[in-house]
C-alpha positions in Angstrom: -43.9 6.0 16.7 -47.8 5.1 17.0 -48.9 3.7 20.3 -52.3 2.2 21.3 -54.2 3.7 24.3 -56.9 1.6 24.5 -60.2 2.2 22.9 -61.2 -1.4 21.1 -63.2 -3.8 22.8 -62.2 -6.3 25.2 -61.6 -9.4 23.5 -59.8 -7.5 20.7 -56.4 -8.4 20.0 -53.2 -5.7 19.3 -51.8 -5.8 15.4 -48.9 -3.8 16.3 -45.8 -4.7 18.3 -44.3 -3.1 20.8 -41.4 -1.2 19.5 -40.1 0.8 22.7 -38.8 -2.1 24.0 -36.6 -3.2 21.3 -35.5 0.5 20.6 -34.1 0.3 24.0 -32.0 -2.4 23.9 -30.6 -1.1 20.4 -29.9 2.1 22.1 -28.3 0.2 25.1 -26.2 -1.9 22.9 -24.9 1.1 20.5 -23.8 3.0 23.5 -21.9 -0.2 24.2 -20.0 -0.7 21.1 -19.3 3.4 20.9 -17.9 2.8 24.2 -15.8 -0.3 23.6 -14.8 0.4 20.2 -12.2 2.9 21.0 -10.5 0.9 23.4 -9.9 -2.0 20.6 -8.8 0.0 18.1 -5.6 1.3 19.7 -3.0 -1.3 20.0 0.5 -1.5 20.1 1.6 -3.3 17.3 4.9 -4.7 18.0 7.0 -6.1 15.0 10.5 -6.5 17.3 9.7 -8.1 20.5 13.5 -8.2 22.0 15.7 -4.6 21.0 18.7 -5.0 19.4 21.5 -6.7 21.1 24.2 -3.8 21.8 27.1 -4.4 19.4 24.2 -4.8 16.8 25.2 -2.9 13.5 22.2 -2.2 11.2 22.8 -3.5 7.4 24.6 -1.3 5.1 21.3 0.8 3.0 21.8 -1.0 -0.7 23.1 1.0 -3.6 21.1 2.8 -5.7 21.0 3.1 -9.3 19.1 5.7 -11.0 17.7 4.8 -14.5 16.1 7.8 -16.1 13.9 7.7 -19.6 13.7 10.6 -21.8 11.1 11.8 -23.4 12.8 10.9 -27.0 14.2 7.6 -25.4 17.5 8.6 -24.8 18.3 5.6 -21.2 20.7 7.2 -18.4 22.3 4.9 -16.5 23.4 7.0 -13.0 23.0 10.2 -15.7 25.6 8.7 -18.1 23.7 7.5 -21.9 23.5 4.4 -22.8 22.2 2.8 -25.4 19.9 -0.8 -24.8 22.6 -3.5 -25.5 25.4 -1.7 -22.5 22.3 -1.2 -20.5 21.5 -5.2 -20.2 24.9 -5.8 -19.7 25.2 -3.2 -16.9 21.8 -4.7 -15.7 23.2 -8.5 -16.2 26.5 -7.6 -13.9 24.1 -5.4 -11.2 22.0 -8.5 -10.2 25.1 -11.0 -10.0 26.0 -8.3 -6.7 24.9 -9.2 -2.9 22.6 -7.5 -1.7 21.2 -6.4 -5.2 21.0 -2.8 -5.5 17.9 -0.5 -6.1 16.9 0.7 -9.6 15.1 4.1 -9.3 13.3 4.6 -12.8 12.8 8.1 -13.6 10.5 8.6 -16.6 9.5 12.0 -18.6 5.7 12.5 -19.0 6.3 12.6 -22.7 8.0 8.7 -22.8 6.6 6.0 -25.1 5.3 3.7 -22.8 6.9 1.0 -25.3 10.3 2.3 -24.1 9.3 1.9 -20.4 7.9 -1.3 -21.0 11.0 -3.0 -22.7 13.4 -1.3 -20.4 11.2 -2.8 -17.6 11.0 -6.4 -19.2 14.8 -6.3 -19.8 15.2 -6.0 -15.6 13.2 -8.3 -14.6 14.5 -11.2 -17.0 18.0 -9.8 -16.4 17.3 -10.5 -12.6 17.2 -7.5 -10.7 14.1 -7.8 -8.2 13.9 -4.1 -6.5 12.4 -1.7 -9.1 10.7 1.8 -8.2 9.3 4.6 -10.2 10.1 8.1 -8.7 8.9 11.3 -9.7 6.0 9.8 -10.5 4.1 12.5 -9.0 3.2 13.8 -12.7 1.1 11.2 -13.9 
């Protein structure tokens, strides 16, 4: 930081601002925002304002299907083969049920992704609306 101590004539003008000044109140007003920042950040999110009324009995968890893929494509409906045609039929009467149950797709690494991608297609235009990949820790 350069500062002038004098040393020019006196009807000379300055061609440098001040700087110390405005460095101040930047310092000031970053010590304010380190202080309030903190206290913004950490509130209490509250989804459920009332609690539960004391007879209250939580849903049911939905049932859960699991759908694996083999790597040779080779469809296991709840580990029991099936082939494509018994599979949309088993998907058709799954999404007629209330609450629709959950279809957890387990696929080997080696899969065609054609395979995945028509079994996929045939549970969403079948109807069933909860679909999750597990294991998918591979990929």
């Amino acid at each position: 930081m350069a500062m002038s101590v004098g040393g020019g004539g006196e009807g000379q003008s300055y061609s440098e601002i001040n700087m110390t000044p405005l460095i101040d109140v930047m310092l000031v007003l970053l010590i304010i925002f380190i202080i309030t920042l903190p206290n913004q950040t950490h509130a209490v999110k509250i989804d459920n304002p009332l609690p539960p009324p004391p007879n209250f009995v939580p849903p049911p968890p939905p049932e859960v299907i699991d759908l694996t893929i083999d790597f040779d494509g080779t469809l296991l409906w709840n580990k029991t083969p099936v082939d494509r045609r018994t599979l949309q039929g088993y998907i058709e009467s799954e999404a007629q049920k209330q609450p629709q149950p959950e279809v957890h797709i387990t696929v080997d690494k080696f899969a065609k992704y054609e395979i995945v991608a028509q079994t996929l297609a045939d549970l969403q235009h079948r109807g069933l609306k909860k679909i999750g990949f597990v294991n998918n820790d591979f990929f």
